[in-house]
C-alpha positions in Angstrom: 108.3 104.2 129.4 106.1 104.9 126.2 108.8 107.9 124.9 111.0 104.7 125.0 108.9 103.1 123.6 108.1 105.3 121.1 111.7 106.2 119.7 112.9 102.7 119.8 110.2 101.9 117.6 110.9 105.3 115.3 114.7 104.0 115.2 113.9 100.9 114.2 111.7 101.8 111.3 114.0 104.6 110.4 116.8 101.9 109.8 114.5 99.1 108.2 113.6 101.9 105.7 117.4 103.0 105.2 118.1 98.8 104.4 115.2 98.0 102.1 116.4 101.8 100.1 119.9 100.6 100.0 119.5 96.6 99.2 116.6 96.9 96.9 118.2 98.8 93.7 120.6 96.3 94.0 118.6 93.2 94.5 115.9 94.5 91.9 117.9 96.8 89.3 114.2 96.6 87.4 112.6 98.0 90.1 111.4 101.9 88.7 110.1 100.1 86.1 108.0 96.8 88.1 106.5 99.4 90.3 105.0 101.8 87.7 103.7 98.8 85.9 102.3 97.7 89.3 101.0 100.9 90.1 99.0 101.7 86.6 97.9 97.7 86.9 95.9 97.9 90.5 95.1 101.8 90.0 91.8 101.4 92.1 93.8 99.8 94.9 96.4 102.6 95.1 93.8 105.4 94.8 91.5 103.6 98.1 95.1 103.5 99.8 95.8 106.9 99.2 92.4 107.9 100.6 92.5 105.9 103.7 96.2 107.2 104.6 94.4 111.1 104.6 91.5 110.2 106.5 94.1 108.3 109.2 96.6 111.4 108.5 93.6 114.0 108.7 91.0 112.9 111.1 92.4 110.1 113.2 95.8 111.3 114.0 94.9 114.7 115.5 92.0 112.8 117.5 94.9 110.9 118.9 97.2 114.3 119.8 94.7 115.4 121.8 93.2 113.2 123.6 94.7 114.4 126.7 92.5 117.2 126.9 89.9 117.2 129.4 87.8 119.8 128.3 86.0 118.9 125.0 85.8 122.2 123.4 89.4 122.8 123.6 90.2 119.1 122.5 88.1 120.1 119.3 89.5 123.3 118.7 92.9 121.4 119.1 91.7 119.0 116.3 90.4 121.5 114.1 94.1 123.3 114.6 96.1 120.1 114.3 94.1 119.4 110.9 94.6 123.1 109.4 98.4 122.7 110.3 98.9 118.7 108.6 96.9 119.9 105.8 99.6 122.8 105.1 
């Protein structure tokens, strides 16, 4: 039940982000333009974003792979793996 689970909710952000990519260049024709200015204006903000999105990305996700290992040296080396091949 979690695969389900689990592509259902993959479709459905899959086509939410095919929608907002096609309707917003229409709604917003200014919209390259808005979100540079945003960007360089809250610079700090997107900078601590960008960091916590690689600590989730590098540390917590690969903690969450293998967390079905029993044995806790092999769940570590399985991190330490994980990590080396996200960080490609």
């Amino acid at each position: 039940m979690k695969s389900v689970r689990h592509w259902l909710g993959t479709a459905v952000f899959v086509v939410l982000a095919l929608l907002v990519a096609w309707v917003i260049p229409y709604q917003f024709p200014q919209w390259p333009v808005q979100f540079i200015q945003f960007i360089w204006a809250h610079l700090l903000f997107v900078g601590i974003l960008l960091l916590v999105l690689c600590y989730l990305g590098l540390w917590k996700l690969p903690q969450r792979y293998v967390a079905v290992v029993p044995d806790e040296k092999d769940r570590v080396d399985l991190e330490w793996k994980a990590r080396q091949i996200m960080a490609q």
